[in-house]
C-alpha positions as CSV (number, residue, x, y, z in Angstrom):
1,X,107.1,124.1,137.9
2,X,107.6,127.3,135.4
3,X,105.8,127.5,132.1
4,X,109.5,128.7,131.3
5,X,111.1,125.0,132.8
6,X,108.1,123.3,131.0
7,X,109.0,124.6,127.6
8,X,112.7,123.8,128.4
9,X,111.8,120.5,129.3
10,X,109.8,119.9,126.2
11,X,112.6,121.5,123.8
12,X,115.2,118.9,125.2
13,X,112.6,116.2,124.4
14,X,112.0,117.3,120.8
15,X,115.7,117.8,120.4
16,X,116.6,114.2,121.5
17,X,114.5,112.7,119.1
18,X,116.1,114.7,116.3
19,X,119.0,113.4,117.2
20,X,118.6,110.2,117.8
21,X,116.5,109.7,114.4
22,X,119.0,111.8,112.3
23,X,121.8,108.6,113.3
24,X,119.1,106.3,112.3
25,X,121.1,105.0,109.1
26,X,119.2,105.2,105.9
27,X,116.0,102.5,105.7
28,X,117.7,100.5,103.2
29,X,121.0,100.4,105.0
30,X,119.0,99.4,108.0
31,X,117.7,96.3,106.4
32,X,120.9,95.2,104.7
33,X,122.2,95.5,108.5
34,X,119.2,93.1,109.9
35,X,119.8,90.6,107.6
36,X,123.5,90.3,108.1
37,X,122.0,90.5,111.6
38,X,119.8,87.9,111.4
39,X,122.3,85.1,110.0
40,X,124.7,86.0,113.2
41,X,121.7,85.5,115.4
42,X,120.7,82.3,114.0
43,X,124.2,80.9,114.1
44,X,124.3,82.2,118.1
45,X,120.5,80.3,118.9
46,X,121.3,77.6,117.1
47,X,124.3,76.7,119.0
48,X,122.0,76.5,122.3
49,X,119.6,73.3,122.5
50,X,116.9,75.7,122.3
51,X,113.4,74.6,120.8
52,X,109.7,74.9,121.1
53,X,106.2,73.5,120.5
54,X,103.7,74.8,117.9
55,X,100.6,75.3,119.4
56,X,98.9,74.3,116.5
57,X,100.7,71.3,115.2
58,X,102.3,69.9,118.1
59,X,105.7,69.5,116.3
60,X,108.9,70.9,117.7
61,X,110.1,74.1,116.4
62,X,114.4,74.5,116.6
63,X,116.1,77.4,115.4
64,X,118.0,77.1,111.6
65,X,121.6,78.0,111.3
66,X,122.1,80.1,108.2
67,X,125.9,80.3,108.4
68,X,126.0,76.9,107.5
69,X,126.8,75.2,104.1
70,X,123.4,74.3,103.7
71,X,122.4,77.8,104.5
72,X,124.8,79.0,101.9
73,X,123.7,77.4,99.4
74,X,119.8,78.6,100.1
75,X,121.3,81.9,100.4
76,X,122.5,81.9,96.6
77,X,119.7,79.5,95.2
78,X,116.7,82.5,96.6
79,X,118.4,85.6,96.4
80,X,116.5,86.5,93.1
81,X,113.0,84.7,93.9
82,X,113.1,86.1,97.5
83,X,113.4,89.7,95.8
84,X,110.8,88.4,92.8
85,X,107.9,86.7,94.9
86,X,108.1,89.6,97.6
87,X,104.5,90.1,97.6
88,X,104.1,93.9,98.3
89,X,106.4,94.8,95.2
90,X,104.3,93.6,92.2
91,X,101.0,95.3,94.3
92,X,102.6,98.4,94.8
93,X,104.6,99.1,91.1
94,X,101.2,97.7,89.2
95,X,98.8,100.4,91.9
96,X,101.1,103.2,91.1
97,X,101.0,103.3,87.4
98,X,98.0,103.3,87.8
99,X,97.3,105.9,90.1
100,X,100.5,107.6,88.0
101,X,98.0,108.7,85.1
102,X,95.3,109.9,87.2
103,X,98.1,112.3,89.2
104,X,100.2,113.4,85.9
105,X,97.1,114.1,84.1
106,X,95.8,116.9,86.7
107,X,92.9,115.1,87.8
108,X,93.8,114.6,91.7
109,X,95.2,117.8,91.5
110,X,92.2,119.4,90.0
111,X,89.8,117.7,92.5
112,X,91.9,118.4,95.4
113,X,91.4,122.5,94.7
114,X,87.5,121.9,93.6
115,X,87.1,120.3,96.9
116,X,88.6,123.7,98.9
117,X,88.3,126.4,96.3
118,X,84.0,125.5,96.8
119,X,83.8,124.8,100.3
120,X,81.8,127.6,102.3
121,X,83.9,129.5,104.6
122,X,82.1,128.1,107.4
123,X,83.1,124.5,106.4
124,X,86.7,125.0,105.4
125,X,88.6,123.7,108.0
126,X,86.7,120.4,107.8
127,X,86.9,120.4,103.7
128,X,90.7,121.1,104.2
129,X,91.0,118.1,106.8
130,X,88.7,115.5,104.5
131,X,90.4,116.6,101.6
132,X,93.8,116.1,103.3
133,X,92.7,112.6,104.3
134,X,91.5,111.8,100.7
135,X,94.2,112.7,98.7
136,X,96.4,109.7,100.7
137,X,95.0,108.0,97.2
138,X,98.2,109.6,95.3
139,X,100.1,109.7,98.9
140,X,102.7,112.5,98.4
141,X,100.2,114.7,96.4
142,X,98.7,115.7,99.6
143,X,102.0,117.1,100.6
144,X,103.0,118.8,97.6
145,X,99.7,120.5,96.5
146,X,97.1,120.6,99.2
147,X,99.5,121.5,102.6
148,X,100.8,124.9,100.8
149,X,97.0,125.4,98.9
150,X,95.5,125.2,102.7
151,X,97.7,127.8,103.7
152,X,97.3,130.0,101.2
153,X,93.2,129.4,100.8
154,X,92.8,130.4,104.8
155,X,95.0,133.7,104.5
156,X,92.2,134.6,101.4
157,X,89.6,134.1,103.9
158,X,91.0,136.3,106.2
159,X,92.4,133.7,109.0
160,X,96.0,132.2,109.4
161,X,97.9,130.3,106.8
162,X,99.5,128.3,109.7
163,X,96.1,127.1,110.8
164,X,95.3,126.3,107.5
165,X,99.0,124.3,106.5
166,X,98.5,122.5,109.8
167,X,94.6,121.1,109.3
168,X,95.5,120.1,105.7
169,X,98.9,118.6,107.3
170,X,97.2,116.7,110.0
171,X,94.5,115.2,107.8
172,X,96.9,114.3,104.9
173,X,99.5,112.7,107.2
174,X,97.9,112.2,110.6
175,X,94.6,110.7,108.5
176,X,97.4,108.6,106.2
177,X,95.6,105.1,107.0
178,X,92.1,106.3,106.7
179,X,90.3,107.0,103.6
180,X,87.1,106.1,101.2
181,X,89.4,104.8,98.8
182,X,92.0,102.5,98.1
183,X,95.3,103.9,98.0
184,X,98.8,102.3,97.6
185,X,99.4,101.5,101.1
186,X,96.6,99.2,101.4
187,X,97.9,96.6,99.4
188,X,101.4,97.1,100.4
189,X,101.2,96.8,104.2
190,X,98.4,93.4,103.3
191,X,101.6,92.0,101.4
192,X,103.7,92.1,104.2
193,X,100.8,91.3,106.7
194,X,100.5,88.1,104.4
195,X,104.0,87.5,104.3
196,X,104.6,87.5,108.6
197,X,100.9,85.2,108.8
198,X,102.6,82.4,106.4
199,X,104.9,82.0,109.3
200,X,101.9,80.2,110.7
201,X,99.8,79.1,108.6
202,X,101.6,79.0,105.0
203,X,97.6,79.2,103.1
204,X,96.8,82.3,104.9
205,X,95.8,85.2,102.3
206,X,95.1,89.1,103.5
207,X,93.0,90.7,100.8
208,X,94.5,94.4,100.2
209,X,91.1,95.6,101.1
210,X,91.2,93.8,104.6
211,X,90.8,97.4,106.5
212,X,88.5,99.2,104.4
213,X,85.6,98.8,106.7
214,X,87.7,100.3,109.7
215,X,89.1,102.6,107.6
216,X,86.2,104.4,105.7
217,X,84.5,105.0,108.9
218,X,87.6,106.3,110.4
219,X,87.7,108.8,107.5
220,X,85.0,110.7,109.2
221,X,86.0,110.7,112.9
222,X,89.4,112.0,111.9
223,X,88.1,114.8,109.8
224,X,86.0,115.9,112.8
225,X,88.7,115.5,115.4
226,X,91.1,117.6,113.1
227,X,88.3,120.3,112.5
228,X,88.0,120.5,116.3
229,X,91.5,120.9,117.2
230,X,92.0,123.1,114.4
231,X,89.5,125.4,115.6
232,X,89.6,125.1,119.2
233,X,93.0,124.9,120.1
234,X,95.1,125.9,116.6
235,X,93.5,129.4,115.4
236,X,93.6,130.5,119.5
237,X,96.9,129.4,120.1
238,X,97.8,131.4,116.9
239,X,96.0,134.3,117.1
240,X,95.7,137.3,114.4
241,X,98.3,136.7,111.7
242,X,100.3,139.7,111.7
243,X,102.6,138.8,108.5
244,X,103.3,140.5,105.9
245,X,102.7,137.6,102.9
246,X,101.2,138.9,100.1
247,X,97.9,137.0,98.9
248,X,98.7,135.0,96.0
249,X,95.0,134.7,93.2
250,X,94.1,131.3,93.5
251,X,92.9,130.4,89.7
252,X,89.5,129.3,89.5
253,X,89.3,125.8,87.4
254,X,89.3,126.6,83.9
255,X,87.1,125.4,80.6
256,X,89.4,122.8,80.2
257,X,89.7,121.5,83.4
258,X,85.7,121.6,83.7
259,X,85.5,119.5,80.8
260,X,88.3,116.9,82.0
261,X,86.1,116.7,84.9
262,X,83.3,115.9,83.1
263,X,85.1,113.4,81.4
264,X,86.6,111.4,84.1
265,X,83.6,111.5,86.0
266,X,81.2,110.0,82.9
267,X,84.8,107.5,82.7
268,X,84.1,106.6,86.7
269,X,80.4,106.4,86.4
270,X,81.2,103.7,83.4
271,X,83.5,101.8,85.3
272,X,81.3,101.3,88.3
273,X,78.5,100.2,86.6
274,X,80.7,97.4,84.5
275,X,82.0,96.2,88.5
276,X,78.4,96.6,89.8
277,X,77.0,94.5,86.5
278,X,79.7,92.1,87.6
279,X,78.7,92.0,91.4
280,X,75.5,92.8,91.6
281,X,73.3,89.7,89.7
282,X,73.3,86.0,90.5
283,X,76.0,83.9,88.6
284,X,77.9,87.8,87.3
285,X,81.3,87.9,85.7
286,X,83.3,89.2,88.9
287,X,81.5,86.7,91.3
288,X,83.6,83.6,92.6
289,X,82.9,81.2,89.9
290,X,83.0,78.4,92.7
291,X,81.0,79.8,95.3
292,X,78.8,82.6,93.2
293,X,80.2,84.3,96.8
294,X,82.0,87.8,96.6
295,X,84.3,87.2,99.7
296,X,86.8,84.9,97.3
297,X,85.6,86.5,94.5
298,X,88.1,88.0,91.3
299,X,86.9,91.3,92.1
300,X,88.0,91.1,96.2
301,X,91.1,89.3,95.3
302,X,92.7,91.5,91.9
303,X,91.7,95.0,93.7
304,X,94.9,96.3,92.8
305,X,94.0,95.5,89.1
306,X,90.6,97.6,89.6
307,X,92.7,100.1,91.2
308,X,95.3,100.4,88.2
309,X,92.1,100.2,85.5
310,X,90.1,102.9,87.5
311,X,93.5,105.1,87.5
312,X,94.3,104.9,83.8
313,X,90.6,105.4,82.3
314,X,89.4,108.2,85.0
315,X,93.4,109.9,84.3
316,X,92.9,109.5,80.5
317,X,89.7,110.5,80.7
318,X,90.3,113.7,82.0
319,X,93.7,114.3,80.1
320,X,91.6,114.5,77.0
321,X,89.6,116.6,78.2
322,X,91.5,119.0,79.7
323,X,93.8,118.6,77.1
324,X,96.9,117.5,79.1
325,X,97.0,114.2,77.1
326,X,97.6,115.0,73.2
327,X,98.8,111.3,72.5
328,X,99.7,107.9,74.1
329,X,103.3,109.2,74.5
330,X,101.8,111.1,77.2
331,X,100.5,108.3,78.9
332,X,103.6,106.1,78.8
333,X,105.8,109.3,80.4
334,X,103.0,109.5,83.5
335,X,103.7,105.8,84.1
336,X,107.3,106.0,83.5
337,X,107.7,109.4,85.9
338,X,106.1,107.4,88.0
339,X,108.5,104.0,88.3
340,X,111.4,106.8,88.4
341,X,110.5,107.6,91.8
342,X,110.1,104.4,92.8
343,X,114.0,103.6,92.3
344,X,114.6,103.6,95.8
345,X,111.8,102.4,97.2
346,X,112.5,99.1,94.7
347,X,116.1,98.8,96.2
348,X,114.8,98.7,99.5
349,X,112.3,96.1,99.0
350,X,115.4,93.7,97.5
351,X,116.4,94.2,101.2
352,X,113.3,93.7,103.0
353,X,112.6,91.2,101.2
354,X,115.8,89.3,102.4
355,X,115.3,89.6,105.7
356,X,111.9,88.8,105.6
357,X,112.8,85.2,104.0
358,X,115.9,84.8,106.4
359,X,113.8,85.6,109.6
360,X,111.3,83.2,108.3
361,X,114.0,80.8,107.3
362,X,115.7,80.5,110.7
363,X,112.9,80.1,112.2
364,X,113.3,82.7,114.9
365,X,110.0,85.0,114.1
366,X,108.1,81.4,114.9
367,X,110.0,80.7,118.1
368,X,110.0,84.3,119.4
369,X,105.7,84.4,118.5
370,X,105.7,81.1,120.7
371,X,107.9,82.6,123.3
372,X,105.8,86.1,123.4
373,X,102.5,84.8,123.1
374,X,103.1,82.7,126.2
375,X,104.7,85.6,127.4
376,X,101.3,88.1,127.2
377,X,99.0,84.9,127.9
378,X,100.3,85.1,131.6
379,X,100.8,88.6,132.0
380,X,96.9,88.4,132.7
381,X,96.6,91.6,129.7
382,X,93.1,91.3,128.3
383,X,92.5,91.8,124.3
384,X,92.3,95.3,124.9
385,X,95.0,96.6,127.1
386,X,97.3,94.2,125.1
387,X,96.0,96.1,121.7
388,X,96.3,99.3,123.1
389,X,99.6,98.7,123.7
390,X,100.2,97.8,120.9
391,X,99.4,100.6,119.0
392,X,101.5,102.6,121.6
393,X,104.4,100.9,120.5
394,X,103.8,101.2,117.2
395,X,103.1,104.9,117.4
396,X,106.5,105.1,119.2
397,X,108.8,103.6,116.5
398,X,107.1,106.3,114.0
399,X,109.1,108.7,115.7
400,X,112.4,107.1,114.8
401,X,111.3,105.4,111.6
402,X,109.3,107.3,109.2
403,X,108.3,104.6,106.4
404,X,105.1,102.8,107.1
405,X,106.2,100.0,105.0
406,X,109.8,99.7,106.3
407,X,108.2,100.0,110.4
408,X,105.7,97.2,109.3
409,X,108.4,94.9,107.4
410,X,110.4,94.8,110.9
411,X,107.5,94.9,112.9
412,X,105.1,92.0,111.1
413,X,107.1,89.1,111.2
414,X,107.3,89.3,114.8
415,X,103.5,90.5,115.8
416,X,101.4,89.1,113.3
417,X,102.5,85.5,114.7
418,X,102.3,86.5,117.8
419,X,98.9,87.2,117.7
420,X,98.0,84.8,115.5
421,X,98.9,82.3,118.3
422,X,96.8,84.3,120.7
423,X,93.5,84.0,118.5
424,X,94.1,87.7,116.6
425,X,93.3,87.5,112.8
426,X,96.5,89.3,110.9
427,X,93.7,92.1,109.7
428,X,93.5,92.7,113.1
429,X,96.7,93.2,113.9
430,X,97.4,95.6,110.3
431,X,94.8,97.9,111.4
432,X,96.1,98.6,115.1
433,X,99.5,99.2,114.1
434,X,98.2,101.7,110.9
435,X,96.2,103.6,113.7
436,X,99.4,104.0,115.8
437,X,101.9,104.7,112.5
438,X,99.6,107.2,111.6
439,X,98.5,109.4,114.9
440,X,102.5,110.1,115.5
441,X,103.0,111.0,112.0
442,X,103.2,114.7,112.0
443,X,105.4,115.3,114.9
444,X,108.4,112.5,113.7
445,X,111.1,114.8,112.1
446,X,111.7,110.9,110.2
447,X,108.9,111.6,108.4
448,X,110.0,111.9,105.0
449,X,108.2,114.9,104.2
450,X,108.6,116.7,107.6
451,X,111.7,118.9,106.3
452,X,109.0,120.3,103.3
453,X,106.4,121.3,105.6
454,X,108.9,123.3,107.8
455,X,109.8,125.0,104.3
456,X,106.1,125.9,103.6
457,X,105.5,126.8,107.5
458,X,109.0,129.7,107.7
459,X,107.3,130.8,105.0
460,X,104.7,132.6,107.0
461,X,106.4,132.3,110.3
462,X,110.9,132.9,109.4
463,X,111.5,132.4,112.8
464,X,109.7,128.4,112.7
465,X,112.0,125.1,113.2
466,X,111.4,121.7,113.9
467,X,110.2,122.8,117.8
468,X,107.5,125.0,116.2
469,X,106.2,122.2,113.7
470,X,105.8,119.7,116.6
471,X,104.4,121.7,119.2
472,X,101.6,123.1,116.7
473,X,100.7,119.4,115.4
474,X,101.2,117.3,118.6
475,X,97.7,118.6,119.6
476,X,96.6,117.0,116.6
477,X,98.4,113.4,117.8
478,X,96.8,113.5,120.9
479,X,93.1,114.0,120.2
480,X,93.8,111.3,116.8
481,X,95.2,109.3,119.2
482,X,92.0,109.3,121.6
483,X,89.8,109.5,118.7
484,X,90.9,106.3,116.8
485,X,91.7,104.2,120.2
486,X,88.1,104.8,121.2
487,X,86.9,103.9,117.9
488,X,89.1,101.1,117.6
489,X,87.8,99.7,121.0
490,X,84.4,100.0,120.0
491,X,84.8,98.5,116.7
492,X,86.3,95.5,118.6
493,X,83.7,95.1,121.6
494,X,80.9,94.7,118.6
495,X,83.2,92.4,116.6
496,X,82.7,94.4,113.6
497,X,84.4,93.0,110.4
498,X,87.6,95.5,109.5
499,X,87.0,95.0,105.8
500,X,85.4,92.3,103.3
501,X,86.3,88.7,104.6
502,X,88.1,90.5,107.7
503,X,87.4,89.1,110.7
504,X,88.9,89.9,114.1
505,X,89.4,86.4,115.7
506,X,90.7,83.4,113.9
C-alpha cells in the first residue's frame, strides 16, 4: 500500500469523525435527551418481570417506573433539590472564584511567561510542556495565553512556532488530568465519582484530592514524553520554518509585575505555613478532631475551600502589587467575570443533574452494574486487561464528546458500580477514565478549544485545517497513551494509594 492510499485512508478517518461529532447535538441538549430517555426506558424494563440480586445485601433489585403517578409526583417534588444537592456544582462555582482572582489579577498569567521567558534554550521544550501541564490550575488559561506564547517564544529562538504551539498544546490539553496542584476538575469529576458510588453504597465519600498522588507523579512522565516527541518526531517532521511571520518582542516582566510576584509569593509562603501549623503538630487545628488523623481531617475534606482561600489571598496579593487591584470593586468584577462564563456550564449541570437522579431513581445504573459485573467476571479479563480497556473506551468517547465532566456524568453512573461490584474503589475507577479523556484530547475536533488552536496554527501555516492539527498531535496521543498505561499498570501492581485516603481495592 501507497504512502499516497495511506494518507487517503487516514483523511477519510479524520473526516468521519468531524462529521459525526459536528451532529453530536449540543452537551446540554444531549442530557435533556437522556433524561427524557431514561423515563421511557424505565417504563419499557419495568413492564418485563425483570430483577436482580445485590451482591452485597442479598435483597432483590427491580427496575422503577418513572412514567407513573408516583414517579410524577417525585419528578416535581426533586426537580429543584436534584439541581441544588448536585454535588459537583457548589465545588466547582466556590473553586472558580477563587481561582477567578488569581487569573484576573495577572498572576497565572505572569507566572506562565516567567516560567518560558527564563527557561534556557536547551530546556524549552520541556519548560513549554510542564508549563502547559501546570497551568490546567486556571484550565482555559493554558489555551488562551501559553499555546500562542509557545509559538511565538520558539520562532525567537530560532526553531518553529508549530513545534512550539503543539508542545505547549499537548502538555496543556493532552496533560489536562495531571498536575502538582489542584485545579477545578479535581473536585468536579470526585462529585460525580461520589454521586455514581452512592448507587452502592449511599455513605461512600470521594475526597476531591482522591488522584493527587497518581496525578503529581504523572505530571513528570508527561512532560518528558511531550519533550520527546516534540523533539524527536515534531521539529523533524517540520523541518526549517520557511514563513514569513514577523517576530513579535516578547515584554520582559515589568517593576510591577516583579513586585506582585513578590507579593503573592510572601502571601503563599503565609498560607502554607498557617495549613502546615494546622497539620503538622499533635492535637493542630486542621487535624480530625475525632481521630487527631489527617485522612478525615477538615483540611482533606474542605480542599476546595483551601483552594478558593489560596486563590483570593495569592491573586490579591499580587493585584496590589502589581497594581492591577486599586480597590475591592476589583475583586468582586474578577469573581463576577468569572460566574459569567459559567452560565452555561450551570445550565447544563440542571440537566445532568436530572438524569443523574433519574438513572439512580429507576434503578437501572444498579441493575445494569449487576448485570455487567457478572458479565466481565466470566469473561475471564484480569484487573488489568479489564482497566486497560477501559481507558480505551474512555479515550474513544473523547473524540465524540469533548467535556470531561459531561463524558464522566454519562459514563460514572454506569462504571463506577460496576466496578465497585467487582472489588475497584471509585478512585480507581476516576483516575483510569481521566488518563484515557485526556491522552485523546488534542486530536477530538469536540474539544471545545480545538477550533482556537487551528486559528493560532494557519497563523504560521494558511494552508493548516483540522487534518493538519491531528496528524501533528496524534503523535503526542500515542506516546501519552503508552506513557500513562504503563504508569498506570505499575502504579496498580505495587498497590500504590492514588491520593490521600485512596485506595485501589474496596
Amino acid at each position: 500500500m501507497t504512502k499516497k492510499s495511506n494518507k487517503k485512508y487516514i483523511e477519510e478517518f479524520l473526516s468521519l469523525i468531524e462529521k459525526v461529532g459536528n451532529k453530536l447535538p449540543n452537551p446540554t441538549t444531549l442530557f435533556a435527551i437522556f433524561s427524557v430517555a431514561v423515563l421511557l426506558l424505565s417504563w419499557i424494563v419495568s413492564q418485563f418481570e425483570f430483577s436482580v440480586i445485590h451482591p452485597g445485601t442479598g435483597k432483590e433489585i427491580k427496575p422503577v417506573n418513572l412514567l407513573s403517578v408516583e414517579g410524577l409526583h417525585r419528578i416535581i417534588l426533586n426537580l429543584v433539590s436534584n439541581f441544588t444537592s448536585f454535588a459537583p456544582l457548589g465545588t466547582v462555582l466556590v473553586s472558580l472564584i477563587g481561582i477567578a482572582v488569581a487569573e484576573h489579577s495577572g498572576l497565572i498569567s505572569t507566572v506562565l511567561r516567567l516560567l518560558v521567558l527564563k527557561s534556557p534554550k536547551k530546556l524549552l521544550t520541556l519548560v513549554v510542556v510542564f508549563s502547559g501541564v501546570l497551568s490546567n490550575t486556571a484550565s482555559e488559561i493554558g489555551y488562551v495565553l501559553l499555546v500562542p506564547l509557545s509559538a511565538l517564544i520558539f520562532l525567537a529562538a530560532g526553531r518553529h512556532p508549530v513545534a512550539g504551539l503543539a508542545a505547549a498544546f499537548a502538555g496543556v490539553s493532552g496533560g489536562y488530568s495531571a498536575n502538582i496542584l489542584l485545579g477545578t476538575i479535581d473536585p468536579l469529576l470526585a462529585g460525580l465519582t461520589q454521586e455514581a458510588a452512592h448507587i452502592i453504597d449511599k455513605s461512600y465519600e470521594v475526597n476531591p484530592a482522591a488522584n493527587y498522588y497518581f496525578m503529581f507523579v504523572s505530571t513528570f512522565f508527561i512532560t518528558v514524553a511531550g519533550t520527546f516527541v516534540t523533539e524527536k518526531i515534531i521539529v523533524p517532521r517540520l523541518g526549517e520554518y520557511e514563513g514569513n511571520i514577523e517576530l513579535e518582542e516578547l515584554e520582559p516582566l515589568s517593576k510591577d509585575e516583579k513586585r506582585g510576584l513578590w507579593y503573592a509569593g510572601f502571601a503563599i509562603f503565609l498560607f502554607a505555613v498557617i495549613i502546615l501549623l494546622g497539620l503538622l503538630p499533635d492535637g493542630g487545628f486542621l487535624r480530625d478532631p475525632k481521630t487527631n488523623g489527617i485522612l478525615k481531617s477538615p483540611f482533606l475534606s474542605g480542599i476546595v475551600s483551601f483552594i478558593f482561600f489560596g486563590g483570593v489571598l495569592a491573586g490579591l496579593a499580587y493585584g496590589i502589587g502589581a497594581k492591577t487591584i486599586k480597590s475591592d470593586n476589583d475583586v468582586i468584577k474578577s469573581m463576577s467575570k468569572s460566574m459569567e462564563t459559567l452560565g452555561s456550564y450551570i445550565v447544563l449541570v440542571f440537566f445532568a443533574a436530572q438524569f443523574v437522579a433519574f438513572f439512580n431513581w429507576t434503578n437501572l445504573g444498579l441493575i445494569v452494574a449487576v448485570e455487567g459485573a457478572n458479565f466481565l467476571k466470566s469473561s475471564g479479563l484480569g484487573p488489568i486487561p479489564l482497566l486497560i480497556s477501559f481507558i480505551i473506551i474512555s479515550a474513544f468517547i473523547n473524540l465524540f464528546i469533548g467535556s470531561a465532566s459531561a463524558k464522566w456524568a454519562i459514563m460514572a453512573p454506569v462504571f463506577v458500580p460496576m466496578f465497585m461490584l467487582l472489588g475497584y474503589s471509585p478512585e480507581l475507577v476516576q483516575a483510569a477514565y481521566r488518563v484515557g479523556d485526556s491522552v485523546t484530547n488534542i486530536i477530538s475536533p469536540m474539544m471545545s478549544y480545538f477550533a482556537l488552536i487551528i486559528a493560532f496554527l494557519t497563523k504560521y501555516d494558511s494552508k493548516a485545517g483540522i487534518g493538519t492539527l491531528i496528524a501533528t498531535m496524534l503523535p503526542y496521543t500515542i506516546v501519552f497513551f503508552i506513557t500513562w498505561v504503563i504508569l498506570f499498570i505499575i502504579w496498580f501492581i505495587f498497590g500504590l494509594p492514588l491520593g490521600p485516603g485512596a485506595k485501589l481495592f474496596l
